[in-house]
RODO-2510 file (C-alpha; in nm, 4 decimals, decimal comma):
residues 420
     n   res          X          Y          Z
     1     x    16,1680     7,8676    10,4834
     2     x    15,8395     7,9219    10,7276
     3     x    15,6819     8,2896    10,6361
     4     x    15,6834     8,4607    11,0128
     5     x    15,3533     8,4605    11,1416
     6     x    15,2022     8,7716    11,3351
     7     x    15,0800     8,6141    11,6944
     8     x    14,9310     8,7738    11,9821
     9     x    14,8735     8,6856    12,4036
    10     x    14,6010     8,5285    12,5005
    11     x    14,5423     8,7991    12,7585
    12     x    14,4938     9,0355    12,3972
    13     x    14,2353     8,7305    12,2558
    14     x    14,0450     8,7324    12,5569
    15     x    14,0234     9,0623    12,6311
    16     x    13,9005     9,1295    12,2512
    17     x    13,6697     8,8048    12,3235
    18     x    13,5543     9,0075    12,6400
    19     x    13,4674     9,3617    12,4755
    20     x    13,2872     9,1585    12,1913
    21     x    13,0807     9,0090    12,4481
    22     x    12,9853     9,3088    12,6929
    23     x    12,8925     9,5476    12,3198
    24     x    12,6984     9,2760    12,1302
    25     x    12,3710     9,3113    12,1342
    26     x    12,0998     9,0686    12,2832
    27     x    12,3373     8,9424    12,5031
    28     x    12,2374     9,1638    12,8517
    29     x    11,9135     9,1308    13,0283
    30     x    11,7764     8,8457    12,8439
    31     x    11,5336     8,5950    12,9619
    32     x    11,5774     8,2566    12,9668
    33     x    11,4426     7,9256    13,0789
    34     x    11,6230     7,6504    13,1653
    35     x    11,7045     7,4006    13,4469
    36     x    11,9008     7,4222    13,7743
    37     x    12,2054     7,2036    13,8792
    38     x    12,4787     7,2064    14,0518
    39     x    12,2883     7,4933    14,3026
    40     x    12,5750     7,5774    14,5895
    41     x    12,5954     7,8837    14,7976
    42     x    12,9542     8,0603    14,8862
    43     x    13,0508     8,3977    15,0053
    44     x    12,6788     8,5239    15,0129
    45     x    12,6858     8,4266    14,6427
    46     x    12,4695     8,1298    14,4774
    47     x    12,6635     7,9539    14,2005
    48     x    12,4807     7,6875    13,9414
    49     x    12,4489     7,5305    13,6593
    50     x    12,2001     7,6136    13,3682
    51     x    12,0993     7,3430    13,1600
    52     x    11,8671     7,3133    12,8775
    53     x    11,7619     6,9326    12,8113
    54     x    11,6457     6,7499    12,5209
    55     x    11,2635     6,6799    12,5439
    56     x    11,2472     6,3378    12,4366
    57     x    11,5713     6,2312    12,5359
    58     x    11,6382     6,4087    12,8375
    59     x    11,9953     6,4637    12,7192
    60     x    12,1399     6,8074    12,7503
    61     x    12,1366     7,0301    12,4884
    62     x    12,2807     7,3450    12,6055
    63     x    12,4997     7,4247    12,9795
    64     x    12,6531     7,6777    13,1049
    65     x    12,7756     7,8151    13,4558
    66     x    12,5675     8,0748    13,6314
    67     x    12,5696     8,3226    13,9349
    68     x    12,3636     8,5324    14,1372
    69     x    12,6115     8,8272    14,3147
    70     x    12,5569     8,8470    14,6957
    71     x    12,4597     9,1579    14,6329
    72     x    12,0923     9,0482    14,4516
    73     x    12,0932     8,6755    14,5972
    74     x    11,9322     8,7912    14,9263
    75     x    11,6464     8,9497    14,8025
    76     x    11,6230     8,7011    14,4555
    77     x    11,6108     8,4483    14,7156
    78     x    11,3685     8,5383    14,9719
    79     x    11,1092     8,6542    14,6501
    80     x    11,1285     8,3100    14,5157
    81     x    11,0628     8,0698    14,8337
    82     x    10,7749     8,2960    14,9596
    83     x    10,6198     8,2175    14,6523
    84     x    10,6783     7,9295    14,5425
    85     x    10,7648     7,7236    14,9135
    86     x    11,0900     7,6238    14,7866
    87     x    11,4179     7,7977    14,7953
    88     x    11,5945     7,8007    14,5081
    89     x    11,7812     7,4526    14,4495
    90     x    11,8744     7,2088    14,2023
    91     x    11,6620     6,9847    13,9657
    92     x    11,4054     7,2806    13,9074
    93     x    11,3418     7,4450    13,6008
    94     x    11,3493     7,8569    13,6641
    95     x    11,3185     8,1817    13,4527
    96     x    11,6159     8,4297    13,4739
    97     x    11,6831     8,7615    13,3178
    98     x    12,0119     8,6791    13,2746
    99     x    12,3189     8,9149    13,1064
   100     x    12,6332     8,7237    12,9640
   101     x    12,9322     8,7686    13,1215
   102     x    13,3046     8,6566    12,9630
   103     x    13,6074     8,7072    13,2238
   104     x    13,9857     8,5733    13,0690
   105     x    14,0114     8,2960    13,3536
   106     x    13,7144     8,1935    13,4709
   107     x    13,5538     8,2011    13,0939
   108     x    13,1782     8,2370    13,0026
   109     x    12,9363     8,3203    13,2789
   110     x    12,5883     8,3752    13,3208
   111     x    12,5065     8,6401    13,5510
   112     x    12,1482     8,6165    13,6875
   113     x    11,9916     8,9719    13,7891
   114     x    11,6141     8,8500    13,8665
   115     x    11,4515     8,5434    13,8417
   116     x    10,9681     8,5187    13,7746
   117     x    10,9187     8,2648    14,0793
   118     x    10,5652     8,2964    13,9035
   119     x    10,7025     8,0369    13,6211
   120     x    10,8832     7,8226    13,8976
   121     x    10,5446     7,7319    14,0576
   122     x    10,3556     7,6556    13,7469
   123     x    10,6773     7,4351    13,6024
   124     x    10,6518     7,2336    13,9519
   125     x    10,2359     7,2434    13,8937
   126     x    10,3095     7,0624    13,6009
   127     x    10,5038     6,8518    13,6667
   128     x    10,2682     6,7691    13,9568
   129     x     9,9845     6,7158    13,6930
   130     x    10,2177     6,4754    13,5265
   131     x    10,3004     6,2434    13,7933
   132     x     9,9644     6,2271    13,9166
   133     x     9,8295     6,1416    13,5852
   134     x    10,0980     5,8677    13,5549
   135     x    10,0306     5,6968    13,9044
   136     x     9,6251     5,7449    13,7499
   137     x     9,7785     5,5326    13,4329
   138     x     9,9536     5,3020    13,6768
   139     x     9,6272     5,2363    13,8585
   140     x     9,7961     5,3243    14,1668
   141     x     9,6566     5,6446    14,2876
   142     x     9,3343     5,5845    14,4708
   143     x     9,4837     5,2977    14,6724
   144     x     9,5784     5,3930    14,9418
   145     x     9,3509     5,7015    14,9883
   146     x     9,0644     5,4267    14,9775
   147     x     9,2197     5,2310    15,2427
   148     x     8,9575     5,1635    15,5604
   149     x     9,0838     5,2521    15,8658
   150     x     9,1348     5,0444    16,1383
   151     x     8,8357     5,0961    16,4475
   152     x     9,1407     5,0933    16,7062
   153     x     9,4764     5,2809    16,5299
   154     x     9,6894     5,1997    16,7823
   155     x    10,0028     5,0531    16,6783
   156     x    10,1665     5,3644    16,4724
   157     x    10,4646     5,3536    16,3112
   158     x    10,6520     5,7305    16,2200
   159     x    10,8805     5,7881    15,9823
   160     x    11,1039     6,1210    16,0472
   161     x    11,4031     6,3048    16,1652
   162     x    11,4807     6,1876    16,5254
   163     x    11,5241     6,4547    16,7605
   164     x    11,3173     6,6697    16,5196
   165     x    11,1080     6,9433    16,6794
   166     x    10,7938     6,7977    16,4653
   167     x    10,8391     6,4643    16,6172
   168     x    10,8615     6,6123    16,9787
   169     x    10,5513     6,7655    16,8954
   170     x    10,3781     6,4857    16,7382
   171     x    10,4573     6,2576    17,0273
   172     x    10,3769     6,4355    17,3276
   173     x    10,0473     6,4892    17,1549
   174     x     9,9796     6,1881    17,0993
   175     x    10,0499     6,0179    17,4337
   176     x     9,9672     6,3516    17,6755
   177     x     9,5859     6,3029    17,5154
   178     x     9,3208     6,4296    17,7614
   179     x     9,1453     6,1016    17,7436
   180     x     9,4499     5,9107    17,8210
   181     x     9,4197     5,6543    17,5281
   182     x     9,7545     5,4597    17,4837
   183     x     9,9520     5,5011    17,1641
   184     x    10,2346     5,2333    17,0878
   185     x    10,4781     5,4705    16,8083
   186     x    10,7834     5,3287    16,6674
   187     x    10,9817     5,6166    16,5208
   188     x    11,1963     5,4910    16,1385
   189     x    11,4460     5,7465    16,0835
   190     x    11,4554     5,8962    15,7653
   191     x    11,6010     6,2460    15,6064
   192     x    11,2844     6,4684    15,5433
   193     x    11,4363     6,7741    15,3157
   194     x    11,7290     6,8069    15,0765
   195     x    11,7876     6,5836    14,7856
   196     x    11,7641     6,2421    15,0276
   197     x    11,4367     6,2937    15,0909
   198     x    11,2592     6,0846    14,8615
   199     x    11,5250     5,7745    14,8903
   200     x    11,5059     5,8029    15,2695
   201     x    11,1488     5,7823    15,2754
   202     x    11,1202     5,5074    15,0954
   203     x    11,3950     5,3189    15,2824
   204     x    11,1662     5,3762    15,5613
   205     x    10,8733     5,2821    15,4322
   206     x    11,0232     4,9696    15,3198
   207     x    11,1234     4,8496    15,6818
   208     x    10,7692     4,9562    15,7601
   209     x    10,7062     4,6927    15,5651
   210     x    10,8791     4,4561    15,7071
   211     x    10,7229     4,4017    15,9940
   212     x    10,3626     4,5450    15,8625
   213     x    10,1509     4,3265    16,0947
   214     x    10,3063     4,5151    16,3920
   215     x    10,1545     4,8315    16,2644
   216     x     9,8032     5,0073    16,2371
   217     x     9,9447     5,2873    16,0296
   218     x    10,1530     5,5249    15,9155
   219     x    10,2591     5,8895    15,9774
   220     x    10,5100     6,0702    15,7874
   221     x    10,5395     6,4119    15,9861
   222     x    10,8421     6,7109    15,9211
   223     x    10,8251     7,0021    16,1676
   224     x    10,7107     7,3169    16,0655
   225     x    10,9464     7,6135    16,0454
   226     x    11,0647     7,8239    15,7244
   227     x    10,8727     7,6214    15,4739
   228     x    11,1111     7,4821    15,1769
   229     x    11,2443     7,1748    15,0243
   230     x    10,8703     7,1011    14,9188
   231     x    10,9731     7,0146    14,5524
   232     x    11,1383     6,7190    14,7135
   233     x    10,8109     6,5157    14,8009
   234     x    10,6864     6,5865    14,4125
   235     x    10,8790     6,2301    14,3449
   236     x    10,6832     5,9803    14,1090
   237     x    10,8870     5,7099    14,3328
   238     x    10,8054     5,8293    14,6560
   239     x    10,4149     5,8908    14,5799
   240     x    10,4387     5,5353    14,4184
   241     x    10,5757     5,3646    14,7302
   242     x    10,3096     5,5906    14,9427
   243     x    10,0000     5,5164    14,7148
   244     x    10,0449     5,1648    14,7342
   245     x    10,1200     5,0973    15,0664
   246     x     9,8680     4,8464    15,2234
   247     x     9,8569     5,0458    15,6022
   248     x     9,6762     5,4234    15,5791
   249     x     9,9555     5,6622    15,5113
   250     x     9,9129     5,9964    15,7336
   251     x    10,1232     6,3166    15,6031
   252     x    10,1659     6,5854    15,7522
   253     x    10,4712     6,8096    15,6385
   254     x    10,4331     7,1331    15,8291
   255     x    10,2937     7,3297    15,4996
   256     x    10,0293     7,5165    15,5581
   257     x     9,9426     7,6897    15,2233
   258     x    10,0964     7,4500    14,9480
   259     x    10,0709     7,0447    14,8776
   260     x    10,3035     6,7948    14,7091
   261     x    10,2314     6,5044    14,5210
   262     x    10,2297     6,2910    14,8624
   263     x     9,9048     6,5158    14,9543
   264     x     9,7121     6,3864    14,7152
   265     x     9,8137     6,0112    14,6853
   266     x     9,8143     5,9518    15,0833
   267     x     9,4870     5,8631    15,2383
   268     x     9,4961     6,1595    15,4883
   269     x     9,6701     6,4859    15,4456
   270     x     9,7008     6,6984    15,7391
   271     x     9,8749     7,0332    15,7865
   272     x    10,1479     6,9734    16,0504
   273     x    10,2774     6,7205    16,2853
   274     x    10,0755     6,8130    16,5945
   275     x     9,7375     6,7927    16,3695
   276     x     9,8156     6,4380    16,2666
   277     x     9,8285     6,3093    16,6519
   278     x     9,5221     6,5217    16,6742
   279     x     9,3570     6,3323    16,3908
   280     x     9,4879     5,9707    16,5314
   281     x     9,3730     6,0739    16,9003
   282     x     9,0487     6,1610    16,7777
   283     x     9,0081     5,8071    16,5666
   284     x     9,0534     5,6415    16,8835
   285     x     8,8395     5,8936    17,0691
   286     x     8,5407     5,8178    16,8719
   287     x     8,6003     5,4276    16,9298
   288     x     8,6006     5,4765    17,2893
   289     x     8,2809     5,6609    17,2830
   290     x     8,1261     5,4081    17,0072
   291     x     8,1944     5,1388    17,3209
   292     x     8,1014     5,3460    17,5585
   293     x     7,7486     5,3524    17,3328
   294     x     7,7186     5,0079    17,3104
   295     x     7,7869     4,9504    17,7013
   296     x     7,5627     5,1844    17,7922
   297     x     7,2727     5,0622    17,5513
   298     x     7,3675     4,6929    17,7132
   299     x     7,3031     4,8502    18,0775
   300     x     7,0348     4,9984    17,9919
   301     x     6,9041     4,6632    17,8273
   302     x     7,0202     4,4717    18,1394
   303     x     6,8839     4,6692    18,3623
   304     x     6,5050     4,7220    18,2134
   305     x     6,4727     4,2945    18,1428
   306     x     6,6148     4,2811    18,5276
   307     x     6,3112     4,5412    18,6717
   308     x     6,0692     4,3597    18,4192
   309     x     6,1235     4,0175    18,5241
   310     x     6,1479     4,1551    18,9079
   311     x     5,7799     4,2852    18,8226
   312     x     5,6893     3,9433    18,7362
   313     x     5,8637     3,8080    19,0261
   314     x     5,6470     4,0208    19,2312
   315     x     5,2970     3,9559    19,0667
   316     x     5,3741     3,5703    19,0541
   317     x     5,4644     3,5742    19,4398
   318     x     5,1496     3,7394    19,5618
   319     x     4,9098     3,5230    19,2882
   320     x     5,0719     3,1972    19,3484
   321     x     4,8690     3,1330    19,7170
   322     x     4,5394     3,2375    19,5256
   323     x     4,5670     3,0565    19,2411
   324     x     4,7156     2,7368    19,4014
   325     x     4,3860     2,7560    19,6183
   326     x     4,1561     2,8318    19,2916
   327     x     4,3162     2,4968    19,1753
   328     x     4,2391     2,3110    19,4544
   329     x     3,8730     2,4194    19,4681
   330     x     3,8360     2,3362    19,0821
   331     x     3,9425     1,9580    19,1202
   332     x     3,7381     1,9340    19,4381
   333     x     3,4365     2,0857    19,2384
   334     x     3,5161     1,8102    18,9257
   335     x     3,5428     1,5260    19,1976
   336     x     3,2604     1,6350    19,3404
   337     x     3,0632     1,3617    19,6365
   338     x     2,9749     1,1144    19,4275
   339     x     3,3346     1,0518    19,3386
   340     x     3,4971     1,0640    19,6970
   341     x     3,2655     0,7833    19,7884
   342     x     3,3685     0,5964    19,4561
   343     x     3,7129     0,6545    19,5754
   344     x     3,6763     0,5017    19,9362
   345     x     3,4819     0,2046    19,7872
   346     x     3,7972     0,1607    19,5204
   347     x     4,0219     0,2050    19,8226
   348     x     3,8056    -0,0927    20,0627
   349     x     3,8549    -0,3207    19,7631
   350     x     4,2280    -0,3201    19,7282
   351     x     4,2527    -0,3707    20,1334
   352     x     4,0311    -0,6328    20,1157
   353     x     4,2126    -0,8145    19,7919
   354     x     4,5296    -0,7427    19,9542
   355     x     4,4102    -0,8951    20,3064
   356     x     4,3005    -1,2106    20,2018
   357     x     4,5859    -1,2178    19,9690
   358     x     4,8067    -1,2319    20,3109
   359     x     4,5694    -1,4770    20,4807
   360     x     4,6464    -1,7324    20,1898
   361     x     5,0064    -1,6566    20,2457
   362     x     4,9882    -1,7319    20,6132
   363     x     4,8596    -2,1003    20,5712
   364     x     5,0857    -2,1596    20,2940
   365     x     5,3300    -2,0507    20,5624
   366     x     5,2093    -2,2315    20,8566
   367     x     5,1702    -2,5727    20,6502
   368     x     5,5460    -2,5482    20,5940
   369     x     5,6533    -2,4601    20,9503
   370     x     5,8365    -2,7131    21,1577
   371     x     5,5660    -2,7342    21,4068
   372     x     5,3155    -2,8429    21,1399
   373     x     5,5721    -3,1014    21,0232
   374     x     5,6360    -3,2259    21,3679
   375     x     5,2142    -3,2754    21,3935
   376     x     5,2571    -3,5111    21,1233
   377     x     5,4599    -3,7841    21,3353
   378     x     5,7910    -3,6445    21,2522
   379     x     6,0649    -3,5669    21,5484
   380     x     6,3483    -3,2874    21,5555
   381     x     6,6968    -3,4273    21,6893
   382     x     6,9164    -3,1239    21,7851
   383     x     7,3031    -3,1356    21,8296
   384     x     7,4369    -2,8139    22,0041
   385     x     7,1066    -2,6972    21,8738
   386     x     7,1397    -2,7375    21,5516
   387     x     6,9367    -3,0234    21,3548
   388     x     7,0864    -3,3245    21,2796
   389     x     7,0424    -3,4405    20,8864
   390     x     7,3679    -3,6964    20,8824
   391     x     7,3989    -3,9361    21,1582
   392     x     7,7471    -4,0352    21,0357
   393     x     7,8667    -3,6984    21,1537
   394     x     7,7872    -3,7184    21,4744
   395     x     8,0743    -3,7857    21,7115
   396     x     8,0489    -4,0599    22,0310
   397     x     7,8705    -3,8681    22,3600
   398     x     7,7650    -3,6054    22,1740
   399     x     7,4334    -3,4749    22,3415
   400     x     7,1568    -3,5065    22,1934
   401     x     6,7929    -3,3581    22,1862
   402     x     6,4622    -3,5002    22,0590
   403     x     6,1771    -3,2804    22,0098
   404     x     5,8149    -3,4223    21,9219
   405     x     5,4512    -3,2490    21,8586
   406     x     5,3752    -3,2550    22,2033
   407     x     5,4689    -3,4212    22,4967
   408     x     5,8664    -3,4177    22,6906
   409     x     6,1759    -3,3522    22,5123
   410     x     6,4243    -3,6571    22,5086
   411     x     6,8112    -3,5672    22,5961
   412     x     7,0306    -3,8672    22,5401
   413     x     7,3988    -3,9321    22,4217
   414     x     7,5135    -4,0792    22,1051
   415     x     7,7010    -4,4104    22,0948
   416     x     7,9353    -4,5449    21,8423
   417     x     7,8318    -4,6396    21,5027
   418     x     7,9062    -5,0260    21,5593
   419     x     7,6743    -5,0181    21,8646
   420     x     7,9446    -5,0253    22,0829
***
């Protein structure tokens, strides 16, 4: 037979469970550290998750639920972004006073009465300090803030929130310039606070990258506002993707007092969107007036050769009579009298070779006319007054003329060959 066993309600166990809790000692205003998840607000109150992690392994050690009443979240709140840029959120590592709290159904709780922002900011400092020194171990970090820039940055390509008040801002400065310089921007879309931020970017970034020889450089601008979210660009993935990136990386994040990780890896880091089209526009400013430099030194050049050789120009015209008379009177000194009559004598030689040069030519000539050949005894018969070398080819009455050295020419017909 079972002995009968004594058993009481839960509601008894939990409500004993609940007195234990609230008159133990050490367990009200205690401080603890741990880190956030889970970080959701509802009903003016802010529920999380505490969670204390393994060092080594990263695998939690300790967790339970936490909340700040709506009552002390307002002013907890506002405390810890104006210090440390950041409202409170998940995936940072925070010190609460903290005082436990054990209700029957919704079971151990964690009720958070202040919170030192103070150990917030050097946590995240830290952490800075250790993804910066492991992008220095990587050999990453100085690469892209050594990058040369490019003497005409043009082409820009800008990776944030369309329809952002930053980007507004960022591109009518950029094309309303006073100088009028033209900017080409291509704007990739990307989620610039919250938990995305550091995928998005990098998504971005990587179709940058995809068509990098379109591109000059690039800006990655979020508008300025209630500053928060910052803890989001302190990503060893983003900074790697940034630091590496073979185009100048411009950020400007709308912070004005405190940096991220990006700051320091990008190769310029400017305070809000508006200054980074202020530092493109004056890139391209000073190549315009390094042009403007050189044309002007070129005019300049041009213009003093141009008056010096028109000096010349002018000297040589009003010498050039002179000396072309100074010449003359030289040569005419060096020929002197002696040699003009030299030269006339020189010249009365090669007349007089030349002259009887043609006389010789003329008898040659005469010997071999017709009328010398005709003084010889010789006779010229003519038919249609041409001479006659072939008597065969003359036809019957053809008329014919004799011609001799002197005396009557003889005009007679031809007969037939036979004699007929």
């Amino acid at each position: 037979m079972t002995a009968q066993r004594h058993a009481i309600k839960l509601t008894d166990l939990t409500r004993r469970l609940s007195h234990t809790v609230a008159a133990a000692p050490g367990l009200s205003d205690v401080w603890v550290t741990a880190e956030t998840s889970d970080v959701r607000s509802s009903g003016g109150h802010c529920y999380m998750e505490l969670i204390q992690k393994d060092a080594d392994t990263g695998a939690p050690e300790a967790r339970c639920r936490a909340v700040i009443w709506a009552s002390a979240y307002a002013r907890l709140g506002a405390r810890f972004a104006a210090v440390t840029g950041s409202r409170l959120r998940s995936d940072i590592r925070i010190m609460a006073k903290v005082s436990v709290n054990y209700h029957p159904v919704y079971g151990l709780t964690l009720v958070i009465s202040d919170i030192d922002p103070d150990y917030t900011v050097g946590d995240l400092a830290r952490r800075r300090a250790q993804i910066i020194a492991r992008l220095q171990e990587d050999g990453v970090y100085d690469i892209n803030r050594n990058l040369p820039w490019p003497q005409v940055p043009r082409r820009v390509a800008v990776i944030s929130a369309a329809g952002a008040a930053g980007y507004g801002d960022f591109v009518h400065q950029l094309h309303c310039n006073p100088w009028r310089l033209a900017f080409d921007t291509t704007l990739f879309q990307a989620a610039l606070q919250g938990e995305r931020t550091a995928p998005s970017i990098i998504a971005a970034l990587d179709r940058v990258m995809e068509r990098i020889d379109d591109f000059d450089c690039v800006v990655i601008i979020r508008g300025g506002g209630a500053v928060s979210d910052l803890a989001s660009f302190d990503d060893y993935d983003l900074a790697f993707n940034v630091a590496q990136f073979p185009l100048p990386v411009v950020v400007g994040i709308g912070h004005d007092r405190d940096t991220t990780v990006l700051d320091y890896v990008a190769n310029t880091r400017v305070k809000t969107p508006t200054a980074a089209a202020e530092f493109l526009v004056g890139l391209m400013s000073d190549a315009l007036g390094a042009v403007r430099t050189v044309g002007a030194e070129i005019l300049r050049t041009v213009t003093a050769r141009i008056a010096a050789q028109r000096e010349q120009l002018a000297y040589c015209r009003g010498n050039l009579p002179a000396l072309a008379l100074a010449v003359l009177e030289r040569n005419r000194q060096r020929v002197g009298p002696d040699a003009e009559k030299s030269i006339a004598e020189a010249v009365r030689r090669v007349i007089d070779s030349r002259r009887d040069r043609l006389d010789s030519l003329a008898q040659v000539l005469d010997a071999l006319s017709p009328e010398a050949t005709l003084r010889r005894g010789y006779s010229i018969t003519r038919a249609g007054g041409h001479a006659v070398t072939d008597g065969d080819t003359i036809a019957p009455g053809t008329v014919l003329t004799t011609t001799f050295a002197r005396g009557a020419q003889i005009i007679s017909q031809s007969i037939s060959h036979n004699g007929e």
